[in-house]
Residue, then its C-alpha position, 0 to 999 in steps of 0.5 A: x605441413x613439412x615434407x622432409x626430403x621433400x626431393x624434385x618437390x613433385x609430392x609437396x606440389x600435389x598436396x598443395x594443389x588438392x589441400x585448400x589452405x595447406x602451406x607446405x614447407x619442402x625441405x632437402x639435403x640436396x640444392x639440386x633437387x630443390x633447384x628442380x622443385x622451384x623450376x617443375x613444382x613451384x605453388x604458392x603455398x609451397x616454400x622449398x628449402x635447402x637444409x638439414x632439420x637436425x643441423x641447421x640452427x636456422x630452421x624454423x622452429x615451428x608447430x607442422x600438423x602433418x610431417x611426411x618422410x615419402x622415401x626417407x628413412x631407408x637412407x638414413x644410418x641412424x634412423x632412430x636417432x633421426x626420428x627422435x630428435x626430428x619430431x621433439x624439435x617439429x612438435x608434428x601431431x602426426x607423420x606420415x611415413x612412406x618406405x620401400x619394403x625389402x620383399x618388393x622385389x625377388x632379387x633382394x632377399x635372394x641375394x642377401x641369402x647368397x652374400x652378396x650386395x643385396x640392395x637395389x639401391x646403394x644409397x640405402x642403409x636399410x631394407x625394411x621387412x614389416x617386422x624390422x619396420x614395426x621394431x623401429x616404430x616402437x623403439x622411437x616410442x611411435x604408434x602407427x594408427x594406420x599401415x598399408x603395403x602398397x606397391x611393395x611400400x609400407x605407408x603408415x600414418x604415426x602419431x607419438x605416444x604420450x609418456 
């Protein structure tokens, strides 16, 4: 299992504490947070990386059944883009995709609608609505097999389309 963006580690861990025989690769943009995830949430199943899945010539070029991007993809500019060459360079049967929709709190579109800086976090490049979410999905030639809103969250589970 890969966990891009895997942050503090605290997802990966739990997946290795529930999931008998599952190693875990947990990768970050931030040496911060994986500095966090070896001293709060170290396993031994777990292996957590610093580094860029796209740009790091070094990264293990290997078969992940499961990808989960938990909070991810509301950062990234150029998400389709992302998902695309992630999964052709992964070669993951599925993913799993957690992302904060923008009616999740009234704040957000209220102040879209009166102009000014909407986004509860700065660091996002997007808010998603299940609309905009579904667009995304289907222009990177994704299928989702299963979708919950929980929380205010979209959860869905992907598989890609065979061409």
């Amino acid at each position: 299992m890969l966990d891009l963006g895997c942050g503090n580690g605290a997802l990966s861990y739990d997946i290795a504490k529930k999931v008998a025989k599952v190693e875990v690769l947990g990768i970050d943009l931030n040496s911060k947070n994986i500095a966090v995830a070896h001293e709060k949430y170290s396993h031994q199943n777990i292996n957590y990386v610093v580094g860029d899945v796209l740009a790091d010539g070094n990264f293990p070029i290997n078969h992940f059944d499961v990808v989960i991007l938990s909070n991810v993809l509301e950062h990234l500019p150029d998400r389709l883009i992302f998902l695309s060459k992630m999964w052709d360079k992964v070669n993951s049967k599925r993913m799993l995709i957690r992302a904060p929709l923008f009616e999740r709190d009234w704040r957000v579109p209220l102040k879209k609608e009166l102009g000014v800086e909407w986004r509860l976090d700065l660091s996002y490049e997007t808010e998603y609505t299940i609309e905009s979410w579904a667009q995304e999905i289907e222009k990177v030639g994704l299928t989702v097999t299963r979708q919950e809103v929980r929380w205010s969250e979209i959860w869905e589970d992907v598989i890609k389309v065979d061409s």
